[in-house]
N, C-alpha and C positions, 0 to 999 in steps of 0.2 A: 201182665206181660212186661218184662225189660227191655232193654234197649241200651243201643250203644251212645254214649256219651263223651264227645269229643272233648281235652282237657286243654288241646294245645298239642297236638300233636299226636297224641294215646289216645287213642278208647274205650272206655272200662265200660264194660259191662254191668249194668246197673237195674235193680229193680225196685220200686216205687208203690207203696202202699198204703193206704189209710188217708187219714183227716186228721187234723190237730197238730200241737207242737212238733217241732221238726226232731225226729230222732237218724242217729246215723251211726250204724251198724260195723264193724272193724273186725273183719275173719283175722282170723290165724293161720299157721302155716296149711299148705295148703288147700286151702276150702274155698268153695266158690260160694256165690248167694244160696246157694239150696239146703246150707247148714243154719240158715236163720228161719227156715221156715216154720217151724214154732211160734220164731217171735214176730214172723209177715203176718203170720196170721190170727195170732192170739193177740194181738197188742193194736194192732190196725183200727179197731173202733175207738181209739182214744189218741193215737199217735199218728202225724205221718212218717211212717219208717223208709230210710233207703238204707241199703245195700248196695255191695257191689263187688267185685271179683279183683282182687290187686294185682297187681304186676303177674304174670304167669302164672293163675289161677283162674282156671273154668275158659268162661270169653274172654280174656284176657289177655295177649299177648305179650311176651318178654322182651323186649327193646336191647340190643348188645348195652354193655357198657356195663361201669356198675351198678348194682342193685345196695339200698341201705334202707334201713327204719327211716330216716330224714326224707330220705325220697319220697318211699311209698307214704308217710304224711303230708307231705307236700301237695300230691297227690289226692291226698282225701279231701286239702283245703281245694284243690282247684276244683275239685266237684263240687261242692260248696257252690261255688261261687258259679260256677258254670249254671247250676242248679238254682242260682239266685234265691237261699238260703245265707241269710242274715249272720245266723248264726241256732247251734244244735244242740240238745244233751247227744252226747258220743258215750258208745258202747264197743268197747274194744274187749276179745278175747284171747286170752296168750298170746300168739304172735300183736293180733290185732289192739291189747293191750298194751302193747311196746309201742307200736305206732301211736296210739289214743296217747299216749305220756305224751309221745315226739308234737305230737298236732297242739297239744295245747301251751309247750313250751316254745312251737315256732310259729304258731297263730292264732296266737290267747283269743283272741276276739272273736272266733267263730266258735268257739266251745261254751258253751252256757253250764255242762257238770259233768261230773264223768263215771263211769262205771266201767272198773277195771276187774275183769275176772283171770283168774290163773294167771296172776301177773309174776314177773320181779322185775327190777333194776339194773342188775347186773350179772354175767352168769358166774357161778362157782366152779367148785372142781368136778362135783355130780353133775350139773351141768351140760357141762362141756363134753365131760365123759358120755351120758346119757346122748347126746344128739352127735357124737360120734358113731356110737352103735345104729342111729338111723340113718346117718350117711353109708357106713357100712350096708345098711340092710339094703339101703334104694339102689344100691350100683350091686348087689352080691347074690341079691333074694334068689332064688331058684324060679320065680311067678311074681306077677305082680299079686296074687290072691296071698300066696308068703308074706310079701311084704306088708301087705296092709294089716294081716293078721299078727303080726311081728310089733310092729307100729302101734296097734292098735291095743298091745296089752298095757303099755304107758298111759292111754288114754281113758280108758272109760273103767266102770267097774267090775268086782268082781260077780255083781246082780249080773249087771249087764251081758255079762259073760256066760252065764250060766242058765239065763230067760229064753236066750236065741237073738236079743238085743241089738250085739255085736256082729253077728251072723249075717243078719239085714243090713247094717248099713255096709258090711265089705261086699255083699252083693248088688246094695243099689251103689257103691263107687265105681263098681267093676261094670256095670253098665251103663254108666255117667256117658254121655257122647263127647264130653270137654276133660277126660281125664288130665292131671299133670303128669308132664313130662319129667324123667328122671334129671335129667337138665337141672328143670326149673324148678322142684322140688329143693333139689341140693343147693343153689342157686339162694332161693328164698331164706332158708335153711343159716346159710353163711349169714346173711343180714339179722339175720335177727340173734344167731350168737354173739355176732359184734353190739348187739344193743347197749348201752348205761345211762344210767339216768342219772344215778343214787345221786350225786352232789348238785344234780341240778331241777331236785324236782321241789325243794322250798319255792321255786319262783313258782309253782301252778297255785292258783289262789281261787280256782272255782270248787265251789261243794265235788266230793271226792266220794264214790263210796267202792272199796275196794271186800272184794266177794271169795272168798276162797274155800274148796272144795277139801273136806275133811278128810278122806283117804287119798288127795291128788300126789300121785310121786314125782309125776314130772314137773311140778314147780309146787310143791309142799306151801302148806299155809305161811312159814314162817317168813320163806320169799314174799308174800304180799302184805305179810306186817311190816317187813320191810319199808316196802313203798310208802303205805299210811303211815308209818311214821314219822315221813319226810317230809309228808305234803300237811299244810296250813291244817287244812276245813277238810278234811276225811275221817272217814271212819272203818273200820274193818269188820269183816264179818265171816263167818266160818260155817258152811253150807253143812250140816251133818251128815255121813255116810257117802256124799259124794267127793265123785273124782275131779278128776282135769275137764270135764266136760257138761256141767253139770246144764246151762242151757240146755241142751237134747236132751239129759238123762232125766231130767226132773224139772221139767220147761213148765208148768204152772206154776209151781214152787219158783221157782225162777224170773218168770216174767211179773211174778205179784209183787215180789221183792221191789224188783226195780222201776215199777209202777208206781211201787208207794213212796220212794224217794224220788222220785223223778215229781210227782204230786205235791212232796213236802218240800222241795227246789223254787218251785213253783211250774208253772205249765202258761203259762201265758205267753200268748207273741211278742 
């Protein structure tokens, strides 16, 4: 069961799983904690894993004012600390990837290594282009079942498209009772196109292992070679046949991976 976790004035939505070293989970754009449930539950007898829902995602409420990458890390540290975690291996995915950069560059000391999937640095001209058509899509769609099927051809594969894969989860979003709002989608959206790291990510100096999905269009491998190649102690790696989402889509594959470097880090309190 989750629960709300007061930060300082927010409260995020948080769920709380397992035994063993501390792991801490970094959605992406829009997703609440029920897109880690793969990894709450497959990884729980070795880890204790949290989640939790960022700014305008799931339980989560959107506070006026600006929304930024810096923030919503800010953020991930005040759970942290609220949570009286010392400090975590952090798994950040795409958006939540930007954030995992931002967290260990403004509070080195709670991040023990990182695992960056579907990551980059900074956006490009595709980019920009690409998540303009989703701002489009969230204010234009004809249905939010449009939308998400719209949205969703960026994200996953073309298996996953063609098994019935994709079909279930626009059906279990569409029945989400904490859907996001077109708002806060668009909202989250803007923060994390303004993301960049590129010239400031030599300072992150913890083991790095950056995972990139071999067919991903929405942020292509060579965005995450990017990253590794800036940062000290990572290494890259190139998931075969998968997309932008490769947790869901291939989550034993996926959680073994980052089991085994999280093991070769070390695991100790």
């Amino acid at each position: 069961m989750g629960a709300m976790i007061d930060i300082g004035g927010l409260e995020l939505w948080t769920e709380r799983r397992g035994d063993g070293p501390d792991v801490l989970l970094l959605a992406g754009l829009g997703d609440p904690v029920e897109a880690w449930e793969a990894q709450l539950d497959g990884l729980a007898d070795r880890y204790r894993l949290t989640a939790f829902d960022n700014r305008g995602a799931g339980r989560t409420g959107l506070p006026e004012g600006p929304l930024s990458v810096p923030l919503l890390a800010d953020d991930a540290a005040a759970l942290l600390h609220a949570l009286q975690v010392r400090h975590a291996h952090v798994a950040g995915f795409s958006g939540g990837s930007a954030i995992a950069q931002e967290l260990a560059l403004r509070h080195p000391d709670v991040v023990r290594s990182l695992v960056l999937t579907s990551t980059w640095a900074e956006p490009d001209v595709y980019f920009r282009a690409m998540t303009d058509a989703w701002h489009w899509s969230a204010e234009h769609a004809p249905s939010e079942r449009a939308m998400l099927e719209s949205f969703f051809l960026w994200i996953y594969t073309r298996r996953a498209h063609a098994d019935g894969t994709v079909a279930a989860f626009v059906d279990e979003a569409l029945a989400f009772p904490h859907g996001q709002s077109v708002q806060a989608f668009r909202r989250q959206l803007d923060a994390f196109r303004q993301h960049a790291t590129l010239d400031r990510l030599g300072a992150i100096t913890v083991p790095t292992l950056v995972l990139a999905g071999e067919r991903d269009i929405a942020t292509p491998p060579g965005l995450g070679r990017a990253v590794a190649e800036r940062i000290g102690d990572a290494r890259f790696e190139i998931m075969p046949g998968e997309a932008h989402q490769p947790f869901q889509e291939a989550p034993e594959t996926f959680n073994s991976r980052v089991d085994a470097f999280w093991r070769e880090v070390g695991t100790g309190t």
